[in-house]
C-alpha positions in Angstrom: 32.4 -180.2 185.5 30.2 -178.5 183.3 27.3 -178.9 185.4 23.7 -176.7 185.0 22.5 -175.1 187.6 19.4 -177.8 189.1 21.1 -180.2 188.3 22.2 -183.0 190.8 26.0 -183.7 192.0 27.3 -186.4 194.4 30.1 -185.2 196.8 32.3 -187.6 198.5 35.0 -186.4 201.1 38.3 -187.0 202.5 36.6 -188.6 205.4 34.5 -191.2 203.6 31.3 -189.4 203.7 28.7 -189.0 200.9 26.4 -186.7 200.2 24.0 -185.7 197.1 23.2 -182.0 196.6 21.3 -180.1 194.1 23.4 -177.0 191.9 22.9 -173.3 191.7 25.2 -170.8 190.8 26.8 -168.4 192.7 29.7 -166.3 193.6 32.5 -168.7 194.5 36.3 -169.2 192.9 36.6 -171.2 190.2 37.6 -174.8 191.4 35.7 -174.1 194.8 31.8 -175.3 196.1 30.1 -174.0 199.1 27.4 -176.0 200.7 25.0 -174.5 203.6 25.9 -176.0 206.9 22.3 -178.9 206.8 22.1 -182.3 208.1 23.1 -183.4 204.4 26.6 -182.3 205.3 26.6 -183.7 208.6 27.4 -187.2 206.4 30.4 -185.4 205.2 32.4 -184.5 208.2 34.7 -186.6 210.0 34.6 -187.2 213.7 37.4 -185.2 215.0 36.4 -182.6 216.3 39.9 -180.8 218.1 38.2 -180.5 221.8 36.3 -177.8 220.0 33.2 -180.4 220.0 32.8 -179.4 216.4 33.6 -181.4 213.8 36.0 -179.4 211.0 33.6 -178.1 208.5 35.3 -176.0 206.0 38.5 -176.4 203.9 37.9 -180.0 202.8 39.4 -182.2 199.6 35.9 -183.4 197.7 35.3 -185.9 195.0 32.3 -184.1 193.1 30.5 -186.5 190.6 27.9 -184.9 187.9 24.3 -187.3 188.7 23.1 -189.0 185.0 
């Protein structure tokens, strides 16, 4: 995306969620994001959780939008 690190994206996942986080670099592949585990990903997740009572937290599909 091209995006500097401070600025602003909006992530959207496979479950409908939406969430707006700010950049910084870091050490991940090329084509991946990491975001910390924070109520801002709670709006993310889905609602299955698998009996685990956790709802699935890594490994997701994400729309990522640079903010204007």
């Amino acid at each position: 995306l091209g995006v500097a690190p401070g600025a602003e994206v909006r992530v959207r996942s496979e479950f409908g969620g939406e969430g707006t986080f700010r950049c910084q670099e870091g050490k991940v592949p090329r084509g991946m994001i990491f975001v910390p585990y924070r109520p801002p990903t709670c709006k993310l997740m889905g609602s299955t959780t698998d009996g685990t009572g956790m709802p699935t937290s890594k490994n997701w599909e994400v729309e990522v939008e640079a903010i204007q």
